[in-house]
ROSE-4610 file (N, C-alpha, C; in Angstrom, 1 decimal, always signed):
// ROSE-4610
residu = [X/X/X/X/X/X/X/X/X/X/X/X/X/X/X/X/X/X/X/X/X/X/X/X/X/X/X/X/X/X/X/X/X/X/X/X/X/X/X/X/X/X/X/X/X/X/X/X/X/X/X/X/X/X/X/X/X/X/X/X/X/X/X/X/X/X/X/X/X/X/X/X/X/X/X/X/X/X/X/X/X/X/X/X/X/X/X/X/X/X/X/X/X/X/X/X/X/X/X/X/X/X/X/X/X/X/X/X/X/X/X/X/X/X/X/X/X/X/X/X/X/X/X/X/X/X/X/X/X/X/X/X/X/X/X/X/X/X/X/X/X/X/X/X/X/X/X/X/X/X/X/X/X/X/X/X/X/X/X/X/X/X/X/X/X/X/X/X/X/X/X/X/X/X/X/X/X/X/X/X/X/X/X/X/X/X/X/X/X/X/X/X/X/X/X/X/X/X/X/X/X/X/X/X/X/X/X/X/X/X/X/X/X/X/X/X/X/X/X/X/X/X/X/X/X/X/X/X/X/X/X/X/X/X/X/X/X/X/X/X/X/X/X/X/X/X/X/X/X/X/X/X/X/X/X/X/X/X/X/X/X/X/X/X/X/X/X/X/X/X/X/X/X/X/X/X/X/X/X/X/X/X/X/X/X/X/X/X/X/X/X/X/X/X/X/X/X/X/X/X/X/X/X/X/X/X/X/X/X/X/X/X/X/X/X/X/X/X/X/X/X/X/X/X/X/X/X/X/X/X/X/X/X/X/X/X/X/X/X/X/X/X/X/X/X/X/X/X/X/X/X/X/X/X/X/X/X/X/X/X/X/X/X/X/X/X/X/X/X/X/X/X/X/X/X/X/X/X/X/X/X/X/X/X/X/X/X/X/X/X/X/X/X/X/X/X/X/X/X/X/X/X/X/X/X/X/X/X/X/X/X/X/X/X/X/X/X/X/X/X/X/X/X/X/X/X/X/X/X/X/X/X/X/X/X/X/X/X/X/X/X/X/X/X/X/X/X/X/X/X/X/X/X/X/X/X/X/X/X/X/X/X/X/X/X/X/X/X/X/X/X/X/X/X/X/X/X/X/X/X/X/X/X/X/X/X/X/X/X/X/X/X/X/X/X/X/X/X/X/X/X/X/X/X/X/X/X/X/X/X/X/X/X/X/X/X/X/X/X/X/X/X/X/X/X/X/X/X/X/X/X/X/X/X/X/X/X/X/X/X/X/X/X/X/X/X/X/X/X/X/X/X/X/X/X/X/X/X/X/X/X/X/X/X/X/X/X/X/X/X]
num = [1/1/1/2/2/2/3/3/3/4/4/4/5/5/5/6/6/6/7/7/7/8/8/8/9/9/9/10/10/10/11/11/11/12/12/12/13/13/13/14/14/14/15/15/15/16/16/16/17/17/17/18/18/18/19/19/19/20/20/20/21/21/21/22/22/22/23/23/23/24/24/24/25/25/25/26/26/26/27/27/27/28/28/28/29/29/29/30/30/30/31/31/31/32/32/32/33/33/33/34/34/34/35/35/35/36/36/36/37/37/37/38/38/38/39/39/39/40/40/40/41/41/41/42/42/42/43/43/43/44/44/44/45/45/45/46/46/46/47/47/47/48/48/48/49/49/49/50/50/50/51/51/51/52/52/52/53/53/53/54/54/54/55/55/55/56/56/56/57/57/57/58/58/58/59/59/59/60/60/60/61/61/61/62/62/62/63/63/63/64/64/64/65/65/65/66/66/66/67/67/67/68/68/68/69/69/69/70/70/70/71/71/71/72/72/72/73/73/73/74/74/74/75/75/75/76/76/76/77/77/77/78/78/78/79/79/79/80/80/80/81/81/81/82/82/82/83/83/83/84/84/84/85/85/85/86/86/86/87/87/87/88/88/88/89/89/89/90/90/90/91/91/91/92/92/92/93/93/93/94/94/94/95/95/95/96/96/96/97/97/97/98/98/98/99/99/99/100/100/100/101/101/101/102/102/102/103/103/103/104/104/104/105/105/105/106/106/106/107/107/107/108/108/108/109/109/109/110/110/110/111/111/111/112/112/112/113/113/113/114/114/114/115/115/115/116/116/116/117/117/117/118/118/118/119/119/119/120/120/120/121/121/121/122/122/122/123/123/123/124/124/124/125/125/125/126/126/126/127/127/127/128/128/128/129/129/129/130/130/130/131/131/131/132/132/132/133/133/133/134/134/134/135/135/135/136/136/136/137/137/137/138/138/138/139/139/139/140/140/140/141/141/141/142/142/142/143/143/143/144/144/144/145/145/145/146/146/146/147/147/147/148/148/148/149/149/149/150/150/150/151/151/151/152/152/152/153/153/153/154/154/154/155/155/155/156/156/156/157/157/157/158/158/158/159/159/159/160/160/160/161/161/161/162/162/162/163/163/163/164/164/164/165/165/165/166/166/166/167/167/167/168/168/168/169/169/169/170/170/170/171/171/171/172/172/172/173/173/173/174/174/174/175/175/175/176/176/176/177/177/177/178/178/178/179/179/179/180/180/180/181/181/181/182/182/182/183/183/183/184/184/184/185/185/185/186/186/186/187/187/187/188/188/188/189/189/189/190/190/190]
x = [+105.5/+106.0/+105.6/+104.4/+103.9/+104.7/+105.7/+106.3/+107.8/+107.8/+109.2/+108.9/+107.2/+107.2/+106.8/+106.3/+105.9/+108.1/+108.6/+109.9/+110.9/+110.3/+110.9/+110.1/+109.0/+108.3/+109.2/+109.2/+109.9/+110.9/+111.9/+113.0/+113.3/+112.7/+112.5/+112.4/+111.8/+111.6/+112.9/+114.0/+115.1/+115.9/+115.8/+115.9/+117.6/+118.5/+119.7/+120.2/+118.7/+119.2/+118.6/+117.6/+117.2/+118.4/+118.9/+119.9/+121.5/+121.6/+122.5/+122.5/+121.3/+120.5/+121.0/+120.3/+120.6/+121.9/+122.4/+124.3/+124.7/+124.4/+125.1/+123.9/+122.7/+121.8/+121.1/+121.0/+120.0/+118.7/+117.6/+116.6/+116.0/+116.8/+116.8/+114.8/+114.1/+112.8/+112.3/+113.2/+113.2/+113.8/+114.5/+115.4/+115.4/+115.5/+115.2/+113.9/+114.0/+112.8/+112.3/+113.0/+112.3/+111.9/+113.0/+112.9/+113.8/+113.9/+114.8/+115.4/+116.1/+116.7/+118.1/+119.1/+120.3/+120.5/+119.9/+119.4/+119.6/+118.4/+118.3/+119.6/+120.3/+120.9/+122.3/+122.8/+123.9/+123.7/+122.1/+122.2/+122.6/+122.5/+122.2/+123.6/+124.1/+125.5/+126.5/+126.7/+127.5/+127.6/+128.7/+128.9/+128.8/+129.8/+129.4/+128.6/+127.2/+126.2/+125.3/+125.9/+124.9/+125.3/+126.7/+127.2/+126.5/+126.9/+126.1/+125.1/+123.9/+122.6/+122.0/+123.0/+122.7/+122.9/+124.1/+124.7/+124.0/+123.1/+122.6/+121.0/+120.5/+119.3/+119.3/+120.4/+120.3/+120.7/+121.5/+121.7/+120.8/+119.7/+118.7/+117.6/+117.1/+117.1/+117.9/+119.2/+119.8/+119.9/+119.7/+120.0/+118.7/+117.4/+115.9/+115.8/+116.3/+116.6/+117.1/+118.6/+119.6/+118.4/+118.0/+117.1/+116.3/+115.7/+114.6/+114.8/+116.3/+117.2/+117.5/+118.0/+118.4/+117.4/+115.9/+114.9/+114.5/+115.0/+114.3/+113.1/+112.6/+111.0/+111.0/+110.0/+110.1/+110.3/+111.1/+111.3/+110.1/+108.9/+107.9/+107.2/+107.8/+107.4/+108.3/+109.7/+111.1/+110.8/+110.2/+109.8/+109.0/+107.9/+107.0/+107.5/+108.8/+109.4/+110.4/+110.8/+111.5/+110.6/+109.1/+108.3/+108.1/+107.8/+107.4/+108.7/+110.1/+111.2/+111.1/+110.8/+110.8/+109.4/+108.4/+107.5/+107.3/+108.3/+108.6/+109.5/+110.4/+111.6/+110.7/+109.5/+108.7/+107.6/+107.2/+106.2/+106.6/+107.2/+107.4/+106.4/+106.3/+104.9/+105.3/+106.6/+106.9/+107.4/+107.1/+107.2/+106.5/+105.1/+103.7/+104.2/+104.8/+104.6/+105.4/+106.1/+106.8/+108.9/+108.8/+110.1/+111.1/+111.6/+112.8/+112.1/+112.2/+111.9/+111.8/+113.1/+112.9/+114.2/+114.6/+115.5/+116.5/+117.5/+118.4/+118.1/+117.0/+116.5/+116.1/+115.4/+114.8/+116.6/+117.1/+118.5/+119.2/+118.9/+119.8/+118.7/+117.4/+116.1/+117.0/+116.6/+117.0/+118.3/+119.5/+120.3/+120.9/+120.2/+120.1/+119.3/+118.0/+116.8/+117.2/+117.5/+117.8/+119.1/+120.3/+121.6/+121.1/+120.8/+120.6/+119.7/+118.8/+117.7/+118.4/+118.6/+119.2/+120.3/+120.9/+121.8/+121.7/+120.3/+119.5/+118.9/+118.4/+118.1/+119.2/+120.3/+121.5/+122.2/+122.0/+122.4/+121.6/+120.4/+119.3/+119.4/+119.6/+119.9/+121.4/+122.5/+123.3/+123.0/+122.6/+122.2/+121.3/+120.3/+119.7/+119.8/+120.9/+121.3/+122.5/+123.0/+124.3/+123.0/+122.0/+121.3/+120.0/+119.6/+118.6/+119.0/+120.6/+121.7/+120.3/+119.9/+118.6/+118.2/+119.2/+118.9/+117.7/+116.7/+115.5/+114.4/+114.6/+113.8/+114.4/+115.9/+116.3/+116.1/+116.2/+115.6/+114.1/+112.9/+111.8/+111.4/+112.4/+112.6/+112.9/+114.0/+114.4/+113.6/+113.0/+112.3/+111.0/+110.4/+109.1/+109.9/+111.0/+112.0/+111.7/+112.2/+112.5/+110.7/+110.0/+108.6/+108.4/+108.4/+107.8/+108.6/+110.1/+110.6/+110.4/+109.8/+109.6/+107.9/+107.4/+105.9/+106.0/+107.0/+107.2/+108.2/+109.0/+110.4/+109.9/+109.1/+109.3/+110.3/+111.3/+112.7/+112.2/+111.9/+111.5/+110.3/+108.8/+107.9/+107.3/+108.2/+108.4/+108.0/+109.1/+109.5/+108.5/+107.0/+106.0/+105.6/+105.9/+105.7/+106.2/+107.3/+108.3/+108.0/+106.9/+106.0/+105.3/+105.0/+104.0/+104.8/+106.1/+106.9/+107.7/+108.1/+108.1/+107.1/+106.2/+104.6/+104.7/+105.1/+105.0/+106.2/+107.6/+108.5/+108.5/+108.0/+107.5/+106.5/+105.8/+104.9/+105.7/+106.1/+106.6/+107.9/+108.3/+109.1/+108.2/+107.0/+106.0/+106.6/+107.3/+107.5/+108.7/+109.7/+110.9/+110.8/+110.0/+109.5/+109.0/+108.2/+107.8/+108.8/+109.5/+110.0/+111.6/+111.7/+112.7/+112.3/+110.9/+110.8/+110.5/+110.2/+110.0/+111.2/+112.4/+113.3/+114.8/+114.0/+114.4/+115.6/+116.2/+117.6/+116.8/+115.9/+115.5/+114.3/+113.8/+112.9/+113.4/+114.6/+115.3/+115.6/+116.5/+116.0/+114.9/+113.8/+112.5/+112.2]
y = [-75.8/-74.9/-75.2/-75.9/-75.9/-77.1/-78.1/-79.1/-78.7/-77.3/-76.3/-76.9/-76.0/-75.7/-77.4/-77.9/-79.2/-80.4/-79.8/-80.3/-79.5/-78.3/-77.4/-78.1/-78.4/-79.0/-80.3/-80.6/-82.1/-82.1/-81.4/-81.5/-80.4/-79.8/-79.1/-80.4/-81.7/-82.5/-83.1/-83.2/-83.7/-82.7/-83.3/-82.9/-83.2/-82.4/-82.7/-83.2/-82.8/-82.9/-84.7/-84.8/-86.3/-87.7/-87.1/-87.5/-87.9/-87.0/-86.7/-87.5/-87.2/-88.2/-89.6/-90.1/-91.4/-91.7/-91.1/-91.4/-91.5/-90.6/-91.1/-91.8/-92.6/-93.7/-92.5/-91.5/-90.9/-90.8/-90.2/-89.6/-88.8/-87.3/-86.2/-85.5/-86.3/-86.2/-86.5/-87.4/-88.0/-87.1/-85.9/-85.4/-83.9/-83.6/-82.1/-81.4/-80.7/-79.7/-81.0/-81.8/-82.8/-82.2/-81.1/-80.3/-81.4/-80.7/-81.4/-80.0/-79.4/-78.3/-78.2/-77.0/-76.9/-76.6/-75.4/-75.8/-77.1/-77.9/-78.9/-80.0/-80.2/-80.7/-80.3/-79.1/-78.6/-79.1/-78.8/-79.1/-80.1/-81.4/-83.0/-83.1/-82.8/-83.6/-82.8/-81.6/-81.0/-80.2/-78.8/-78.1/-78.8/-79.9/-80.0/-80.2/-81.1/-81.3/-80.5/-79.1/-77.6/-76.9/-77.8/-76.9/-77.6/-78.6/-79.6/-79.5/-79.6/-79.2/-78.3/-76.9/-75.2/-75.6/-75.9/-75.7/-76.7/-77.7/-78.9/-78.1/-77.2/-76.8/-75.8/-74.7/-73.9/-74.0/-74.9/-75.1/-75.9/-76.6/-77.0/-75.4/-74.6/-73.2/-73.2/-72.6/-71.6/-72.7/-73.8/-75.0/-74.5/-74.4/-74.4/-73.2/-72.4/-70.9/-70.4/-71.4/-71.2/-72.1/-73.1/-74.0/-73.1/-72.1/-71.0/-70.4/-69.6/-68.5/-69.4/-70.6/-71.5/-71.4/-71.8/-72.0/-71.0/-70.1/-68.5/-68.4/-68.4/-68.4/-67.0/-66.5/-65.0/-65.4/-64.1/-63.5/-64.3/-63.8/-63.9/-65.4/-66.1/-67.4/-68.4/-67.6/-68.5/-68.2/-67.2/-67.0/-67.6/-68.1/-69.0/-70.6/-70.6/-72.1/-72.1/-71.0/-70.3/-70.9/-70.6/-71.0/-72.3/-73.2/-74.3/-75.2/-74.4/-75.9/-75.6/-74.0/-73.7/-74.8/-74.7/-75.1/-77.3/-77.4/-78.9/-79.1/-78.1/-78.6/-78.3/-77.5/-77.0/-78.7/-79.0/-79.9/-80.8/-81.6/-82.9/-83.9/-84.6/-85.4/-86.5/-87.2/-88.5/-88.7/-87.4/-87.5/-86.7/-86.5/-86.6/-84.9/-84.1/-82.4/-82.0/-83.2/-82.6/-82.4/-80.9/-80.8/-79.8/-78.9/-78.0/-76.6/-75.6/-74.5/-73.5/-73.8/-73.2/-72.1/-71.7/-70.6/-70.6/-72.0/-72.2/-72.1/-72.9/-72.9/-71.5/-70.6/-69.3/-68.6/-68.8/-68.0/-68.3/-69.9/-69.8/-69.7/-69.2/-68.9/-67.5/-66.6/-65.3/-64.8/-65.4/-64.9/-64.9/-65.5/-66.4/-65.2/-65.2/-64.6/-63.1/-62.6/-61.0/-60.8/-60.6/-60.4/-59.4/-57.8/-56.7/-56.7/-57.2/-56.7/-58.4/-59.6/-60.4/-59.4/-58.9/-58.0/-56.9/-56.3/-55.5/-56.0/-57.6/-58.1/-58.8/-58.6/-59.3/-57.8/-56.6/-55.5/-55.0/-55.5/-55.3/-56.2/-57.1/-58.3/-58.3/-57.7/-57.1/-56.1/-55.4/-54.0/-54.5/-55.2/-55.7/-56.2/-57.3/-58.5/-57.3/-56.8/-55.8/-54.9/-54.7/-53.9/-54.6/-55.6/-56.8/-57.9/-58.1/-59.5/-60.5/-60.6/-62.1/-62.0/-63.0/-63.4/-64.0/-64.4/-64.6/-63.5/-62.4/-61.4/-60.5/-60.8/-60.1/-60.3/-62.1/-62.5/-62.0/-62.0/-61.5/-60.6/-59.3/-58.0/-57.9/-58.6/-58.6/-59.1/-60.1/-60.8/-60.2/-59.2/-58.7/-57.2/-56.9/-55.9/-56.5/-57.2/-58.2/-57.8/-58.6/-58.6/-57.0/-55.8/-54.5/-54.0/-54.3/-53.7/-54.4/-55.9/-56.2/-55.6/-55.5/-55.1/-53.0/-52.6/-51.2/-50.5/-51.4/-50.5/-51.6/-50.7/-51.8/-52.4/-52.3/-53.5/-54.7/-54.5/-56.0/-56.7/-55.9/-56.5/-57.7/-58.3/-59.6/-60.6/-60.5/-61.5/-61.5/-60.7/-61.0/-62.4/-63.6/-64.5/-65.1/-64.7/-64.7/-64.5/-63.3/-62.9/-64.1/-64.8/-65.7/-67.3/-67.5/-68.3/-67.6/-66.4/-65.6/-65.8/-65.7/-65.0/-66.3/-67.9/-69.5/-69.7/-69.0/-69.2/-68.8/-67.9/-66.8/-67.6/-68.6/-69.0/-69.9/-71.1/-72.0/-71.4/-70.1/-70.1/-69.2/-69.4/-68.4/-68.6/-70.4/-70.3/-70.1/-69.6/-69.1/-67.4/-66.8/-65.3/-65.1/-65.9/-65.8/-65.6/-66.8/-67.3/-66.0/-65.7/-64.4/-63.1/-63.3/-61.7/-61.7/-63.0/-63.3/-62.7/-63.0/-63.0/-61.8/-60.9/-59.6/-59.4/-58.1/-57.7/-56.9/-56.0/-54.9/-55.0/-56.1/-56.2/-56.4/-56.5/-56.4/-55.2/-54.0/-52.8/-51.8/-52.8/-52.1/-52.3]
z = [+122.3/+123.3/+124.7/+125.2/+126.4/+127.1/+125.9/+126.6/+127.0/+126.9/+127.3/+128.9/+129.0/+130.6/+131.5/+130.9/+130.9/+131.7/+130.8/+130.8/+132.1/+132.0/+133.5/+134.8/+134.6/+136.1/+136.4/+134.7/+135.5/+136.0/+135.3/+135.9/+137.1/+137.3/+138.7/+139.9/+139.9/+140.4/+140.8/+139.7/+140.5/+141.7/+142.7/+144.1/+144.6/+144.4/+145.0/+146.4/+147.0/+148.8/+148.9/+147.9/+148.1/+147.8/+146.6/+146.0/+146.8/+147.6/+148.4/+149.8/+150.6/+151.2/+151.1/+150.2/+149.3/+149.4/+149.1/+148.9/+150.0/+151.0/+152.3/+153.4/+152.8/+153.5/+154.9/+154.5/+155.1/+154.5/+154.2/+154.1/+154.9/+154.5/+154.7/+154.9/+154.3/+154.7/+155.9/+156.8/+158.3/+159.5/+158.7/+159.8/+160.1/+160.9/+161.5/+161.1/+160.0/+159.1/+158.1/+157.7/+157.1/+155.3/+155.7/+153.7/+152.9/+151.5/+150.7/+150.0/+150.7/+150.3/+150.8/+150.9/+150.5/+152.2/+152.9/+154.6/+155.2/+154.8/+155.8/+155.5/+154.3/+154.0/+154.6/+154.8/+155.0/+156.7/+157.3/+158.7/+159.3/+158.3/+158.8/+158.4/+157.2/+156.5/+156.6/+156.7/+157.1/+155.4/+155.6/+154.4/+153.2/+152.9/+151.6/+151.3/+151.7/+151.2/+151.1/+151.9/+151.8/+150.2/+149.9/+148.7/+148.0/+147.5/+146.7/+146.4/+147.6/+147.3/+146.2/+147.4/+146.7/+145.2/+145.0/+143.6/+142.3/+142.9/+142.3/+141.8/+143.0/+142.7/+141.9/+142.0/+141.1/+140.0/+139.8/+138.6/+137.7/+138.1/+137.4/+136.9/+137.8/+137.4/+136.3/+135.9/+135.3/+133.7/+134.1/+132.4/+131.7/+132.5/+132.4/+131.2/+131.9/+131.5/+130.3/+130.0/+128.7/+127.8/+128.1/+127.6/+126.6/+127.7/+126.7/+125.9/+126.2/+125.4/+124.3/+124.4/+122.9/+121.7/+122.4/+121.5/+121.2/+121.5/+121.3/+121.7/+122.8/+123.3/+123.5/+124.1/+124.6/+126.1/+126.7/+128.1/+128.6/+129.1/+129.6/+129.6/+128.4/+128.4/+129.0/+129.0/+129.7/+131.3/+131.6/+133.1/+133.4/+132.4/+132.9/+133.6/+132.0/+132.4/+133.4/+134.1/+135.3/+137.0/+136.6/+137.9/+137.7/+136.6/+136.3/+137.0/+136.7/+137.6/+139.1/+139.3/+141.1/+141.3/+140.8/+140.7/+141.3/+140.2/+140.3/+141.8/+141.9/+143.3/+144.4/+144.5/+145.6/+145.8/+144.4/+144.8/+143.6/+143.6/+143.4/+143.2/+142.1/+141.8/+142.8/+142.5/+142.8/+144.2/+145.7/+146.9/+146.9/+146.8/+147.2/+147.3/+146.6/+146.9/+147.9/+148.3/+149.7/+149.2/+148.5/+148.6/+149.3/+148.2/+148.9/+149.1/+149.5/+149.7/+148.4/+147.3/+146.4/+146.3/+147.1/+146.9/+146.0/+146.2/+145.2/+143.7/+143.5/+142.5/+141.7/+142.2/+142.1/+141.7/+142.6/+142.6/+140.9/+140.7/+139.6/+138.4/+138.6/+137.7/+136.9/+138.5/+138.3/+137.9/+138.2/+137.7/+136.3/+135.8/+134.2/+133.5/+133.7/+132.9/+132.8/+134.2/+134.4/+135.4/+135.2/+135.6/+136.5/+135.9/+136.4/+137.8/+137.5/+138.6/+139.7/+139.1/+140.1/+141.4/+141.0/+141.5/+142.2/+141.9/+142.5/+144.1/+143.2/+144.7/+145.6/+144.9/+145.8/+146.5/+146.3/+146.6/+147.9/+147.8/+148.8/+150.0/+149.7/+150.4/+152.0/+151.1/+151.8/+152.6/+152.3/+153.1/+153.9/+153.9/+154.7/+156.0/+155.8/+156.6/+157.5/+156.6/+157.7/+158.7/+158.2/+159.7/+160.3/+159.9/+160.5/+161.0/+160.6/+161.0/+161.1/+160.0/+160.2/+158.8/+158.2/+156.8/+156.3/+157.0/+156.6/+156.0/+157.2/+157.4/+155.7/+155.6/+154.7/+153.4/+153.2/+152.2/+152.0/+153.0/+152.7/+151.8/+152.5/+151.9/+150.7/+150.4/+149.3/+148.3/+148.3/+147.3/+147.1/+148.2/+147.8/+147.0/+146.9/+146.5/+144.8/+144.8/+143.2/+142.9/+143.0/+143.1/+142.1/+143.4/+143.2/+142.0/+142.0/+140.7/+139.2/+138.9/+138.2/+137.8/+138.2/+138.2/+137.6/+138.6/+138.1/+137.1/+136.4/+136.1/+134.1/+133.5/+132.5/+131.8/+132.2/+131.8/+132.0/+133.5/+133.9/+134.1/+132.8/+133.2/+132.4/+131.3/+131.0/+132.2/+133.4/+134.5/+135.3/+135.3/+136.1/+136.9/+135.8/+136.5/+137.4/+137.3/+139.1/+140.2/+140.1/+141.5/+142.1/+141.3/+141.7/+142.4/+141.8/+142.2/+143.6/+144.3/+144.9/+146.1/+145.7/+146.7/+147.1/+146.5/+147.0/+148.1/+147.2/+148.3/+149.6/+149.6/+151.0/+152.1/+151.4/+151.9/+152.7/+151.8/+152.5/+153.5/+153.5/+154.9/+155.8/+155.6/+156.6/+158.1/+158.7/+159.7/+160.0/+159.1/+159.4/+159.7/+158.7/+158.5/+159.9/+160.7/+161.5/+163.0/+162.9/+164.1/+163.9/+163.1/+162.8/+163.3/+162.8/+163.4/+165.2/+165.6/+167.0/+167.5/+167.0/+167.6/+166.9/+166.3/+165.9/+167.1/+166.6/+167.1/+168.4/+167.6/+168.2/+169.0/+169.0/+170.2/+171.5/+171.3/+172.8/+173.4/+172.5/+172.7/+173.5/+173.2/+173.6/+174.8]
């Protein structure tokens, strides 16, 4: 069983935006934020390779996922193998830890493992962005949203281990979280 989660890290490691990179003789580790995510990639190459990315990272997520459901593992152990691919796209053995942010990935974690509460935080997310217009700040919200309801609503307290893959993503955009709230709607206001 441990080579479920063992097999989610690895393949968490395949990196879409490096891949993509590659294909059009960039290395996207050289350029702007120097991420390997669906962002920096859409910023250097233009949309497609933002779609690409998105769609490459999360769907390494959501295979991870049905992966578990096939073998019949438990909930709680498929969320393990949930953080173990966020896990691999965040820090990568074979580029020294330096990868994508994680979101895509997480997105196609969560929508796989729990539909309902995915949706919850895609519900939150909107309402958010319509009165903060700063999708970072919104994402924050949201995800520490996802977080509190899996910990309180026992439906979803299988998915605990998400928090923890969560509490990482947050981290690594501390300087987006940051540079967002710098630049709030409503500090102008005041």
């Amino acid at each position: 069983m441990l080579y479920y989660w063992l097999f989610s890290y690895i393949f968490g490691n395949f990196l879409s935006a490096w891949w993509i990179g590659k294909w059009k003789k960039i290395d996207l580790r050289k350029e702007r934020s120097g991420n390997l995510g669906a962002r920096n990639a859409g910023a250097v190459l233009g949309k497609p390779a933002f779609l690409l990315t998105f769609l490459g990272d999360a769907l390494k997520g959501v295979l991870v996922i049905y992966i578990g459901f096939y073998l019949q593992y438990s909930l709680q152990f498929i969320a393990i193998g949930g953080v173990a691919v966020i896990l691999g796209h965040l820090f990568p053995f074979w580029l020294k830890g330096k990868g994508g942010k994680g979101i895509a990935t997480f997105i196609g974690v969560s929508i796989v493992i729990e539909p309902l509460l995915f949706g919850m935080l895609v519900i939150c997310f909107i309402i958010l962005i319509a009165l903060l217009r700063s999708a970072t700040l919104s994402m924050t919200i949201s995800f520490s949203a996802y977080v509190i309801l899996s910990w309180i609503i026992p439906t979803f307290a299988s998915l605990w281990p998400l928090s923890i893959a969560i509490l990482i993503i947050l981290i690594r955009h501390r300087f987006d979280i940051v540079e967002s709230w710098d630049k709030r709607w409503w500090k102008k206001t005041i």
